[in-house]
KEKE-165895 format. One line per field, with one value per residue (C-alpha): residue in three letters; residue number from 1; x, y, z. Coordinates in steps of 0.1 Angstrom, whole numbers, m for minus. Layout:
! residues N
resn: [Ala, ...] $
resi: [NUM, ...] $
xx: [X, ...] $
yy: [Y, ...] $
zz: [Z, ...] $
! end
This chain:
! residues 457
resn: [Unk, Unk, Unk, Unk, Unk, Unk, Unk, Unk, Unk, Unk, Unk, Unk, Unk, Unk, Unk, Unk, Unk, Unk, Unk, Unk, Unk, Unk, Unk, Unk, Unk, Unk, Unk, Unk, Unk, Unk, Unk, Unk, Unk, Unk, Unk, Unk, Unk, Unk, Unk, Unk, Unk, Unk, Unk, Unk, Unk, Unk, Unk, Unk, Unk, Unk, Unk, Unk, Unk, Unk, Unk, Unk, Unk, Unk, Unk, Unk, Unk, Unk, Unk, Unk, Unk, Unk, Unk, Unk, Unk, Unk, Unk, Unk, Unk, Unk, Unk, Unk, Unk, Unk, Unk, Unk, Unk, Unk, Unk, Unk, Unk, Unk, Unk, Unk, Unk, Unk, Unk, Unk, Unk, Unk, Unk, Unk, Unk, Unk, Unk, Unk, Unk, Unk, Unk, Unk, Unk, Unk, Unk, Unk, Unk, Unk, Unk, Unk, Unk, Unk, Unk, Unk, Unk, Unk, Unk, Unk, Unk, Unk, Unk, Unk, Unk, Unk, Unk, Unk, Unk, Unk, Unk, Unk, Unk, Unk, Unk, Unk, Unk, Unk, Unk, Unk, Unk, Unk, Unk, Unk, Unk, Unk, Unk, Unk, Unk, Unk, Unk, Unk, Unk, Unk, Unk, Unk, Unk, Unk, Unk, Unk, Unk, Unk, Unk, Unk, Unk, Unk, Unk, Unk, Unk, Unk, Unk, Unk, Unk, Unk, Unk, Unk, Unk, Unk, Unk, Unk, Unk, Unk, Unk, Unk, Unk, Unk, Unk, Unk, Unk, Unk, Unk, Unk, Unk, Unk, Unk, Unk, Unk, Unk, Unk, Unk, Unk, Unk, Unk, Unk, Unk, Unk, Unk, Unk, Unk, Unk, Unk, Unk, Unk, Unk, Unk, Unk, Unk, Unk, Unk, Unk, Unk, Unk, Unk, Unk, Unk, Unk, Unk, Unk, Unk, Unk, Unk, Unk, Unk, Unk, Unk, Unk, Unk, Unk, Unk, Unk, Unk, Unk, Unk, Unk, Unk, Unk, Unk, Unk, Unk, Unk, Unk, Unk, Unk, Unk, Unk, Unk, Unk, Unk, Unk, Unk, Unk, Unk, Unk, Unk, Unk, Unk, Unk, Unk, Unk, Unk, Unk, Unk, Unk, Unk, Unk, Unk, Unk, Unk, Unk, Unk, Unk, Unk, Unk, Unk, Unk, Unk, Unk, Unk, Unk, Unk, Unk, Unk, Unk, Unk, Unk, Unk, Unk, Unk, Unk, Unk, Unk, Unk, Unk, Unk, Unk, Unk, Unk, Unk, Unk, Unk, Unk, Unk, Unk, Unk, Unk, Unk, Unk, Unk, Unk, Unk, Unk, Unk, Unk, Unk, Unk, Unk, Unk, Unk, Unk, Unk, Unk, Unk, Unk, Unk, Unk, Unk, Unk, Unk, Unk, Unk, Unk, Unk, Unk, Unk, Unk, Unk, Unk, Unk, Unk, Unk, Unk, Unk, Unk, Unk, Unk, Unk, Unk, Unk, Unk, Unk, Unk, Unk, Unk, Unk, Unk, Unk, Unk, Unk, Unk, Unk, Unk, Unk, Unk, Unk, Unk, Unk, Unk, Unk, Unk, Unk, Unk, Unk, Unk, Unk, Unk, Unk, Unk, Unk, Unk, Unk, Unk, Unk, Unk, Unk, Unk, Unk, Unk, Unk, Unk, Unk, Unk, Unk, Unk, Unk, Unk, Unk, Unk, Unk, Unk, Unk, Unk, Unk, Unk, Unk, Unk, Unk, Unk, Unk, Unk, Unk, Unk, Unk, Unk, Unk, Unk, Unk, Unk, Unk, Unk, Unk, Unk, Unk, Unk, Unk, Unk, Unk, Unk, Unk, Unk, Unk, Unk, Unk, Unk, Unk, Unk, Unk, Unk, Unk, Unk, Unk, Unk, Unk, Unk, Unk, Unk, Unk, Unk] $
resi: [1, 2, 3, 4, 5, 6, 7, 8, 9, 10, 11, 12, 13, 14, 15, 16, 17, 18, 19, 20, 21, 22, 23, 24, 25, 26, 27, 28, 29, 30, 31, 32, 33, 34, 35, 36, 37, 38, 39, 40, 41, 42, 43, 44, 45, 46, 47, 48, 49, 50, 51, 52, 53, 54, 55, 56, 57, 58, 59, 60, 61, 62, 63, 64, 65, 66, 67, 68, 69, 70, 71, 72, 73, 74, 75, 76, 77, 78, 79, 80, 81, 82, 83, 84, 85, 86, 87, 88, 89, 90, 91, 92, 93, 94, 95, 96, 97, 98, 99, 100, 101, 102, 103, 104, 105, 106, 107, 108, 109, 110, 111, 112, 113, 114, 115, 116, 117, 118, 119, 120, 121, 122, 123, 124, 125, 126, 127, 128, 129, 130, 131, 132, 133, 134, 135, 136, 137, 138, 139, 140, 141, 142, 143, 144, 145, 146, 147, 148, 149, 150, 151, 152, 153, 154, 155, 156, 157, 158, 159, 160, 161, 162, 163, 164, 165, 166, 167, 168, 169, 170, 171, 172, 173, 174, 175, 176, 177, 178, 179, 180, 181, 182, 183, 184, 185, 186, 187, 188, 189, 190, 191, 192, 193, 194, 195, 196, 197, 198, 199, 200, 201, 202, 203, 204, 205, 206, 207, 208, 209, 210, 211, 212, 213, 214, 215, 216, 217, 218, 219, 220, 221, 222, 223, 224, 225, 226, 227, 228, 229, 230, 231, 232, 233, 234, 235, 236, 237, 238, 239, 240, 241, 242, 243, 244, 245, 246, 247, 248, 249, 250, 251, 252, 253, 254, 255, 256, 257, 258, 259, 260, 261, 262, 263, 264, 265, 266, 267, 268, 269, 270, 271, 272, 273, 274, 275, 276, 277, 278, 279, 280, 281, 282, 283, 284, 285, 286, 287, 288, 289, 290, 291, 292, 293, 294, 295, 296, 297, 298, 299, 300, 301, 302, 303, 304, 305, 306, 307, 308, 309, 310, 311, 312, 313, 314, 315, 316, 317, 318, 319, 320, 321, 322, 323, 324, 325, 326, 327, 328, 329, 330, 331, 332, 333, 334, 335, 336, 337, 338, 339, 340, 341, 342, 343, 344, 345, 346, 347, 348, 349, 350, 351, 352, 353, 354, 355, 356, 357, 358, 359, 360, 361, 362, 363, 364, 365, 366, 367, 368, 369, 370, 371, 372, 373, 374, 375, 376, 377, 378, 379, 380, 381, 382, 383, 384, 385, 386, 387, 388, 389, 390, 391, 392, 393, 394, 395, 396, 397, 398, 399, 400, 401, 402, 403, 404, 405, 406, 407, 408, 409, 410, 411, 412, 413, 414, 415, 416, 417, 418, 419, 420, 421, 422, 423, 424, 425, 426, 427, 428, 429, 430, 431, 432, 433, 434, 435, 436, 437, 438, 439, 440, 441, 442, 443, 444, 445, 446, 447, 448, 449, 450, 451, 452, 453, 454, 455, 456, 457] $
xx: [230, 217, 196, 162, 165, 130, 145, 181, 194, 208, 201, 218, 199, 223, 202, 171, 153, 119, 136, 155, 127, 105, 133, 138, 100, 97, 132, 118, 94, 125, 155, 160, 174, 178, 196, 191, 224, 220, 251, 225, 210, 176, 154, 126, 100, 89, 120, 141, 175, 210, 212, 178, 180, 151, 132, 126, 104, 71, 65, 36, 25, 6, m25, m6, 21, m4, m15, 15, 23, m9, 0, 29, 20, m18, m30, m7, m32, m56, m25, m12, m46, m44, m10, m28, m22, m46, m63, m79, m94, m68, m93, m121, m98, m67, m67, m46, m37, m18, m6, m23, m60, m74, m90, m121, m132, m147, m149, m117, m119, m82, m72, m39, m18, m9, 20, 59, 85, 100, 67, 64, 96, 91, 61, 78, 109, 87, 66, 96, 116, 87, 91, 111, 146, 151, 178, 180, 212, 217, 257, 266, 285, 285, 323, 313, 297, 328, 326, 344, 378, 365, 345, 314, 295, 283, 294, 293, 295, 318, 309, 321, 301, 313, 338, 344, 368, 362, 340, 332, 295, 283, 258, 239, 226, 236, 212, 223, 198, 219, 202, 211, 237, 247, 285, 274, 293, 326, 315, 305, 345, 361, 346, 358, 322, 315, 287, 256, 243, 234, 207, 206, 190, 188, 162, 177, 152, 156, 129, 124, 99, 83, 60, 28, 0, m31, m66, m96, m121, m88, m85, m112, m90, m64, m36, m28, m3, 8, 26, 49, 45, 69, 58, 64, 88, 79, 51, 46, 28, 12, 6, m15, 4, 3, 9, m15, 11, 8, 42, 44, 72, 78, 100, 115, 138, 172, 180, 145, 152, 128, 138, 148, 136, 100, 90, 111, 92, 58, 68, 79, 50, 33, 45, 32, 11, m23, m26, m44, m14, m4, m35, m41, m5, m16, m42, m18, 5, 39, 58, 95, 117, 123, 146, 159, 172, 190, 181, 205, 201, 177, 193, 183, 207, 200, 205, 186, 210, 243, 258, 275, 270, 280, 253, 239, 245, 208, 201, 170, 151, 167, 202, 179, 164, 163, 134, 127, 106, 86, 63, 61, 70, 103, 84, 59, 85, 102, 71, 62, 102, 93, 61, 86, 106, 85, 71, 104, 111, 80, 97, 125, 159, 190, 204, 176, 151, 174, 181, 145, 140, 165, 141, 113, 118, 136, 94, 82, 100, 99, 66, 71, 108, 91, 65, 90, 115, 84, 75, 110, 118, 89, 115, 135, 170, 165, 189, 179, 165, 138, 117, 86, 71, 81, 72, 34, 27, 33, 14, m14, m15, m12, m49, m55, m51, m73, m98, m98, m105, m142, m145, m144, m141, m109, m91, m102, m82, m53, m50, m54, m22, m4, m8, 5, m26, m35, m11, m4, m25, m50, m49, m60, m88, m117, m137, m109, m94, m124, m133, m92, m94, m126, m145, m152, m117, m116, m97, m70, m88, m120, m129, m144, m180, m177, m154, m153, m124, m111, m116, m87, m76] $
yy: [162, 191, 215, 205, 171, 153, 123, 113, 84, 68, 88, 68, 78, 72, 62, 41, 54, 74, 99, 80, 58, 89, 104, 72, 69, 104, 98, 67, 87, 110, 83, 55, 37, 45, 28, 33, 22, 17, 3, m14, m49, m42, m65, m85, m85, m49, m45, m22, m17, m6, 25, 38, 33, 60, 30, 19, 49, 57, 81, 100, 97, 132, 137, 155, 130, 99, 119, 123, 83, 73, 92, 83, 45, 38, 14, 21, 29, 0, m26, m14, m16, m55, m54, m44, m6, 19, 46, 72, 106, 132, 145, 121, 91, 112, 126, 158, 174, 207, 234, 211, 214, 184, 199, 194, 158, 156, 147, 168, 150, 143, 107, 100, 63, 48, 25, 14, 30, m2, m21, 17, 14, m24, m15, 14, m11, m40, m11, 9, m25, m37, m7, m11, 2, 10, m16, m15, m25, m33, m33, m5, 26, 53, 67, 94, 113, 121, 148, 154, 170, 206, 193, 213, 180, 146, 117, 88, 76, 57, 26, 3, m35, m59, m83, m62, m31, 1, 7, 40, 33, 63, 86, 115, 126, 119, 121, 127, 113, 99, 111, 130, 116, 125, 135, 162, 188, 166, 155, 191, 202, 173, 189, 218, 236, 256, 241, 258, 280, 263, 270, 249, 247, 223, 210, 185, 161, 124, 98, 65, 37, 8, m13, m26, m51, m33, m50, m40, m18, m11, 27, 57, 66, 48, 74, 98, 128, 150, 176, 195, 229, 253, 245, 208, 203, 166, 145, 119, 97, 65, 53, 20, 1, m32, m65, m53, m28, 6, 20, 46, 68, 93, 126, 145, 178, 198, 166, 155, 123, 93, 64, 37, 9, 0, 13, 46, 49, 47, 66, 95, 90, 97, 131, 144, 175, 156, 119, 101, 87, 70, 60, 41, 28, 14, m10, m24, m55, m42, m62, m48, m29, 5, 19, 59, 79, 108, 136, 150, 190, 206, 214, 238, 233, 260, 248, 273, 301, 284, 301, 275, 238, 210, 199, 166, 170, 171, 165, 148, 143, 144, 157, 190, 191, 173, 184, 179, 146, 150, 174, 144, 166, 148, 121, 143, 170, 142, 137, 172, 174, 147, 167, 197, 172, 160, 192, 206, 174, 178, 198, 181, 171, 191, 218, 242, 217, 209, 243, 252, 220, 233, 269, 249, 220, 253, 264, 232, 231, 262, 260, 227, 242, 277, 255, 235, 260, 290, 259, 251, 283, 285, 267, 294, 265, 264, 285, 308, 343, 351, 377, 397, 381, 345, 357, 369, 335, 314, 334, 335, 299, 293, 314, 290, 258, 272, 279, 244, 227, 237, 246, 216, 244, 257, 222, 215, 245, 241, 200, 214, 234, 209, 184, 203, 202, 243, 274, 288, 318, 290, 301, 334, 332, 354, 328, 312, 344, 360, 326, 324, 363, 371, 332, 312, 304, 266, 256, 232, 206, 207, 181, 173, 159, 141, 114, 99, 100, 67, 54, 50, 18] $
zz: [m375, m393, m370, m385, m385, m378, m363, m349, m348, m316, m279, m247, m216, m186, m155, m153, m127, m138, m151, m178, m183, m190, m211, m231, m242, m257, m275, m290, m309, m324, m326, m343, m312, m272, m250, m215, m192, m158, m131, m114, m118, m127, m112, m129, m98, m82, m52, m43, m56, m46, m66, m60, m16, m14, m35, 3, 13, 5, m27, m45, m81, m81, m101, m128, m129, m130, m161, m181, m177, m186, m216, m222, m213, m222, m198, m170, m142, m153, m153, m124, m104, m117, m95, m67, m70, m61, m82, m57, m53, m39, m16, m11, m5, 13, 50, 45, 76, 74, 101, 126, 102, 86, 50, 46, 23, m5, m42, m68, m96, m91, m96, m77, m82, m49, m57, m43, m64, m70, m92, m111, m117, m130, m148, m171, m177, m193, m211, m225, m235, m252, m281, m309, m312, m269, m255, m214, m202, m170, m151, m173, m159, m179, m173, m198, m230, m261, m284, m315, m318, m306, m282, m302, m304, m284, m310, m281, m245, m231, m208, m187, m186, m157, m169, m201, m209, m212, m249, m266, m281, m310, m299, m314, m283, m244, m218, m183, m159, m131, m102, m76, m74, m111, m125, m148, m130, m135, m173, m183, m171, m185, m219, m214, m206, m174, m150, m142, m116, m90, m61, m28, 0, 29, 48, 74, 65, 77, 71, 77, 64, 77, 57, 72, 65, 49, 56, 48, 72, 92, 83, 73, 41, 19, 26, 54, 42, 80, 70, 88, 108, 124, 155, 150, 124, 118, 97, 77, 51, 52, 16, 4, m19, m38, m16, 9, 23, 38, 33, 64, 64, 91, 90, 112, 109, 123, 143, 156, 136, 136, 159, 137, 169, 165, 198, 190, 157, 172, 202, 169, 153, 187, 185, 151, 151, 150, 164, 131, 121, 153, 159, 125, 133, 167, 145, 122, 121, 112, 83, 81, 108, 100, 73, 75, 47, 53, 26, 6, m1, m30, m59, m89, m121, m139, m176, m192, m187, m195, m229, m238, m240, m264, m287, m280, m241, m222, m184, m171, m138, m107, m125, m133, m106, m70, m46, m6, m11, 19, m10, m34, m67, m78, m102, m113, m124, m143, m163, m169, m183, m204, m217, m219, m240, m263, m275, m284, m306, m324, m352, m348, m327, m333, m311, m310, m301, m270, m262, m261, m240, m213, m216, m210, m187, m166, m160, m157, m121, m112, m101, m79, m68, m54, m37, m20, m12, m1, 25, 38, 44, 67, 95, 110, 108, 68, 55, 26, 16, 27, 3, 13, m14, 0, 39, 20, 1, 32, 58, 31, 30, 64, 64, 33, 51, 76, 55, 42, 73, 67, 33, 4, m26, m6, m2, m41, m51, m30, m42, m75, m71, m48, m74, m98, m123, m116, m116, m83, m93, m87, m48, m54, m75, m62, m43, m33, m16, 0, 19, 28, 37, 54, 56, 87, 105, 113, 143, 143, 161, 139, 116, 86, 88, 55, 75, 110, 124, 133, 169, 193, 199] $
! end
């Protein structure tokens, strides 16, 4: 394909998970055809799959990621809601407690999508196979991407269909998107390319879910987000959800695992740094037992500074980069990859678009990655280095959260950052710093007067 091609002409994404799916609806603007390959069966109605286990566990569509898919998919939020999704305001509709301090409520102007993986997941399937020229195939492996005699060039992928033998399909471009699980490391060698740098670090997280019955009156907010603190390295989310579900998951760290017994989960969620969530959880009718999830490590591929890589070969979502979930960045930074991607195909798709794609997706998470990493490496049993500069940020927001027990103009700007819609230099502005530096402390059992807390039971 010659470098300033406008448009190619067949791009297989391997993995449909939301990275893939992402992927495969800028690509359909650029290619001629996509086919997205997936070993799964992809199921027709919104429930979990085998590929996708963490499909189980509660996830957040942040502000800034709700964005970029209604983008991408006009509609989505609208036909969503009609599934029984919610559409809410990050800080009017969400009890955030942090360090121990419940930030303060109010209005932020930042729409969030409450909704399981599995029906997002659903949704952007029917949506994506509904364009022309994208095929989604279902119980198809992707063994692995073929280049041309000097291995300079993707010209296919080979795949494997059950029942069927092995069949090399043309490609112009291969998309790796498989997860974190993902081969890339392996396909990358077998081509005769060095992998990339990799960064790493692990967080001992284990969570686990259980799904509850959601009616209304029941609770003073539609989600609860308890984050962890050093002195109690355990939290928790409870998220509404279509179906009339609160999906509650509960996390615990360096061993402190959630019980995966009803009584043992209550009695975990017991011991969280404030009592909301227990609370709320002592009201509600539970619907499934519990399911854990053991969390594999953080990864950082970086892409960007490999010399050398065959043309056609690009890696997507998770297979970039894989975060600590209990932030709730990994779809967002899948959409603003695909926003990353899109822009470099604009003038058009041969290697320098992709190269620049690598450059640019590379800052898209750097911002989430530093976030997630700065905050794990507040637990002194995370390994990693520890920079003044890394030691600064978190005692500053430490202060910060603070701050934004009492003060809404604080909590806007940190919800602003956190969902991924403001720089970090966000944090900082002059306002924002003098009532972090020198404003009223709050105390970590003070509350917000904008919401009752809810009665014990």
């Amino acid at each position: 394909m010659p470098e300033n091609s406008g448009t190619g002409r067949h791009a297989v994404v391997a993995g449909a998970g939301i990275g893939g799916l992402l992927a495969a609806r800028v690509l359909s603007e650029t290619y001629e055809r996509v086919t997205v390959v997936d070993r799964d069966t992809l199921p027709q109605a919104g429930v979990p799959r085998r590929g996708v286990p963490q499909s189980h566990h509660a996830h957040g569509v942040l502000s800034r990621g709700f964005e970029v898919m209604e983008e991408f998919f006009p509609g989505l939020g609208e036909d969503l809601v009609a599934q029984g999704a919610l559409v809410r305001d990050a800080q009017a509709d969400v009890r955030w407690f942090n360090d121990g301090h419940e930030l303060r409520v109010g209005d932020s102007a930042l729409p969030c999508l409450m909704v399981s993986r599995p029906a997002l997941e659903t949704y952007l399937r029917s949506r994506l196979a509904a364009l022309p020229g994208v095929e989604l195939q279902d119980r198809c492996e992707v063994l692995e991407p073929v280049a041309d005699a000097a291995n300079a060039r993707i010209t296919g992928v080979r795949l494997l269909r059950v029942n069927a033998e092995p069949q090399t399909v043309a490609a112009d471009l291969f998309v790796d998107s498989t997860g974190r699980s993902n081969r890339g490391v392996a396909w990358l060698r077998g081509l005769g390319y060095e992998p990339p740098e990799e960064e790493r670090v692990d967080s001992k997280v284990v969570y686990v879910t259980r799904e509850y019955r959601r009616r209304p009156g029941e609770a003073a907010a539609d989600a609860y987000v308890v984050g962890a603190s050093a002195s109690a390295p355990r939290g928790g989310v409870a998220l509404s959800a279509e179906g009339d579900r609160w999906l509650v998951t509960l996390f615990g760290m360096n061993g402190d695992d959630p019980a995966v017994d009803p009584e043992g989960f209550h009695r975990f969620a017991g011991r969280l740094p404030v009592p909301d969530l227990h609370r709320l959880l002592e009201r509600l009718e539970p619907l499934t037992e519990p399911r854990a999830m053991r969390i594999p490590v953080s990864v950082r591929r970086h892409y960007e500074r490999i010399d050398r890589m065959p043309a056609g070969y690009l890696v997507f979502g998770d297979a970039f980069c894989q975060f600590n979930p209990s932030y709730g960045q990994g779809m967002t930074a899948a959409a603003l990859q695909a926003v990353a991607l899109r822009d470099c195909l604009a003038g058009g798709s041969g290697p320098a678009a992709i190269r620049e794609y690598f450059r640019r997706a590379a800052q898209a998470v750097s911002v989430p990655w530093d976030m997630s990493v700065g905050g794990d490496l507040r637990f002194p049993f995370v390994e990693g280095r520890r920079t003044l500069r890394v030691r600064l940020l978190n005692r500053y927001v430490a202060r910060l959260h603070r701050a934004a027990a009492v003060d809404g103009e604080v909590t806007r700007a940190f919800l602003a950052v956190a969902n991924l819609k403001s720089p970090p230099q966000g944090l900082f502005a002059p306002k924002v710093l003098a009532k972090v530096l020198w404003g009223r402390p709050g105390g970590a059992g003070e509350r917000s007067a904008a919401r009752p807390a809810p009665a014990p039971s």
